[in-house]
Biotite code that builds the C-alpha atoms (Angstrom):
import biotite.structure as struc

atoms = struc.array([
    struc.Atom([-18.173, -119.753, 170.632], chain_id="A", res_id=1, res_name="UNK", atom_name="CA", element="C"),
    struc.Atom([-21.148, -122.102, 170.155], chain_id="A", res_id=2, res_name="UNK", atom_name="CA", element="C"),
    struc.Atom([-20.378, -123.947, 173.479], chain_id="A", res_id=3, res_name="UNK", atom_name="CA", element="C"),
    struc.Atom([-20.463, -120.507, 175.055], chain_id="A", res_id=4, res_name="UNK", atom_name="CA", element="C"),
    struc.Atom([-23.709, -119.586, 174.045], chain_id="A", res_id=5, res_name="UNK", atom_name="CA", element="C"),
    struc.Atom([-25.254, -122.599, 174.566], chain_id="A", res_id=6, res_name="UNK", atom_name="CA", element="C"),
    struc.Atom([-24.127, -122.346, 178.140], chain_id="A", res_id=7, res_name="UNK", atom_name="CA", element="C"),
    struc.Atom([-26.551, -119.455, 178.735], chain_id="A", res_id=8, res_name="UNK", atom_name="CA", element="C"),
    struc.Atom([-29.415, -120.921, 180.509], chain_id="A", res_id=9, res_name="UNK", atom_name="CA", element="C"),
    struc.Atom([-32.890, -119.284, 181.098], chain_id="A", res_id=10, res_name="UNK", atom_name="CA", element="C"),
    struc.Atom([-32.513, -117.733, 184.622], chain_id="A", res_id=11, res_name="UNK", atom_name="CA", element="C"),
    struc.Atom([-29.894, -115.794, 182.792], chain_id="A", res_id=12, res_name="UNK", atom_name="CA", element="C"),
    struc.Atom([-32.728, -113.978, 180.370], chain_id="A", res_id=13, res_name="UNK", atom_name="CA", element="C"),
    struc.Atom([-34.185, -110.983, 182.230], chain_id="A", res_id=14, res_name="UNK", atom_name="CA", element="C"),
    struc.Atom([-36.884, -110.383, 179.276], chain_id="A", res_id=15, res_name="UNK", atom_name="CA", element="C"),
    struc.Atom([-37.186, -110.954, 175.167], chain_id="A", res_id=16, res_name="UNK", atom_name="CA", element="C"),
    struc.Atom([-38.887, -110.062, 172.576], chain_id="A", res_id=17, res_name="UNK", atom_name="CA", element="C"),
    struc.Atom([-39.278, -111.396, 168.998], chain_id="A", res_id=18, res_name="UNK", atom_name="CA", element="C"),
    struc.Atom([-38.109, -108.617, 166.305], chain_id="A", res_id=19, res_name="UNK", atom_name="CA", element="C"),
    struc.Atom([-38.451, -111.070, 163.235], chain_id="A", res_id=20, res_name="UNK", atom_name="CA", element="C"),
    struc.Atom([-39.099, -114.276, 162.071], chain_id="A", res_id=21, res_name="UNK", atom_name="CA", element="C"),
    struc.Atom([-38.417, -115.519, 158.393], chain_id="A", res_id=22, res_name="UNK", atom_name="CA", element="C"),
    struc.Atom([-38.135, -118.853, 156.174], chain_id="A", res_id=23, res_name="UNK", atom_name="CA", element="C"),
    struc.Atom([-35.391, -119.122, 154.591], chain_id="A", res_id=24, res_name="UNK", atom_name="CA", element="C"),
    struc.Atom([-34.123, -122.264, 152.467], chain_id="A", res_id=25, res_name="UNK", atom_name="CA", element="C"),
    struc.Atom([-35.948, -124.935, 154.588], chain_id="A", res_id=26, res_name="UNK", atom_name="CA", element="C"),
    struc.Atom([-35.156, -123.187, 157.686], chain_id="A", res_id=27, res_name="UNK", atom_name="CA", element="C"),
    struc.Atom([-36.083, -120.430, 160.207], chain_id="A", res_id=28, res_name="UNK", atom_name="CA", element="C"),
    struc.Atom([-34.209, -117.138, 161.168], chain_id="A", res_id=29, res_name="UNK", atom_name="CA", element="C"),
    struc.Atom([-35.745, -115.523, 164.067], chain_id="A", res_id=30, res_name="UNK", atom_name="CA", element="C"),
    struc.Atom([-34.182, -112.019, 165.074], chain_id="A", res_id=31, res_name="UNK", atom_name="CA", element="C"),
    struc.Atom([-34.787, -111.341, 168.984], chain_id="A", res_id=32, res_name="UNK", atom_name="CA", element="C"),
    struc.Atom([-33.951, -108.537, 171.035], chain_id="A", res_id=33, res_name="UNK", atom_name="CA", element="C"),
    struc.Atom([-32.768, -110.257, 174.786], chain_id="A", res_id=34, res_name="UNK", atom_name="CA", element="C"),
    struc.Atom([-31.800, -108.485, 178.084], chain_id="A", res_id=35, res_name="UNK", atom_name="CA", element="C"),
    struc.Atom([-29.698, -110.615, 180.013], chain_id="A", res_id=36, res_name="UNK", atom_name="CA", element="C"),
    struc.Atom([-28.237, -109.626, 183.416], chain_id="A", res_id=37, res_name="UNK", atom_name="CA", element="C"),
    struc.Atom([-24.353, -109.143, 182.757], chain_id="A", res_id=38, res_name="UNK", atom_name="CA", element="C"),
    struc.Atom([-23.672, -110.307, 186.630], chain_id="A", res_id=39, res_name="UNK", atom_name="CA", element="C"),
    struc.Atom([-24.367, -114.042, 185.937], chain_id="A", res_id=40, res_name="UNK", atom_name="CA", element="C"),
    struc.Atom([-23.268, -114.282, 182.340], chain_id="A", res_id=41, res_name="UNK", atom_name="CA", element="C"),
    struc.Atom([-19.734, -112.192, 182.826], chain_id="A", res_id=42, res_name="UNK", atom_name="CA", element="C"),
    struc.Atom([-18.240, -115.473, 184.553], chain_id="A", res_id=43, res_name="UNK", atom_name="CA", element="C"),
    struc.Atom([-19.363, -117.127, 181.612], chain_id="A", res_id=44, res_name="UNK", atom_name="CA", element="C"),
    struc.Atom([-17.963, -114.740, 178.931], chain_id="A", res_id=45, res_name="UNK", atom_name="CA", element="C"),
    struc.Atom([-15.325, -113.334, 180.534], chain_id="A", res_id=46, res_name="UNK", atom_name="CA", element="C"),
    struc.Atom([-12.659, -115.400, 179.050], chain_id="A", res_id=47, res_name="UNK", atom_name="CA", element="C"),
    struc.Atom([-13.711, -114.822, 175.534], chain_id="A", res_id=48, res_name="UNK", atom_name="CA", element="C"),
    struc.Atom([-14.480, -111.406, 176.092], chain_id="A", res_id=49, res_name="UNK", atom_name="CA", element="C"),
    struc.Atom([-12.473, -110.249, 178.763], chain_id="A", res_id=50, res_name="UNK", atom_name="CA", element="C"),
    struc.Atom([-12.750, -105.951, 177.907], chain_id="A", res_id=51, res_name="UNK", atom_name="CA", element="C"),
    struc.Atom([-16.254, -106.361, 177.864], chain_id="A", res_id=52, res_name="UNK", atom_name="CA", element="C"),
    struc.Atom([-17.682, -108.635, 180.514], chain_id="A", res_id=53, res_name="UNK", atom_name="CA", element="C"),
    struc.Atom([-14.776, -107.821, 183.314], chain_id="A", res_id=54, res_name="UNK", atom_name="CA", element="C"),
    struc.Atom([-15.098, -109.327, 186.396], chain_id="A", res_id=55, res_name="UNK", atom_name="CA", element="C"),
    struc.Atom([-14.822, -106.252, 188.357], chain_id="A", res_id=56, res_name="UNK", atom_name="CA", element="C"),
])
């Protein structure tokens, strides 16, 4: 699944926005609201998720 994600690149992101940030144990958690267009990341998804991101 990581590979997956990281596979996203930024043309991909329509528009973000940060909900929440936090330090926790050395390290950050950031919580973030993203709309991403579905057309150019179904190819990408569709294999793990196949009866979400359909190809149709």
């Amino acid at each position: 699944m990581v590979a997956q994600i990281k596979t996203i690149t930024e043309a991909d992101v329509r528009s973000f926005e940060v909900m929440d940030t936090q330090v926790q144990n050395g390290g950050f958690i950031v919580k973030v609201r993203v709309s991403v267009s579905k057309k150019k990341i179904a190819p990408k998804f569709a294999k793990v998720f196949p009866d979400v991101f359909t190809l149709d």
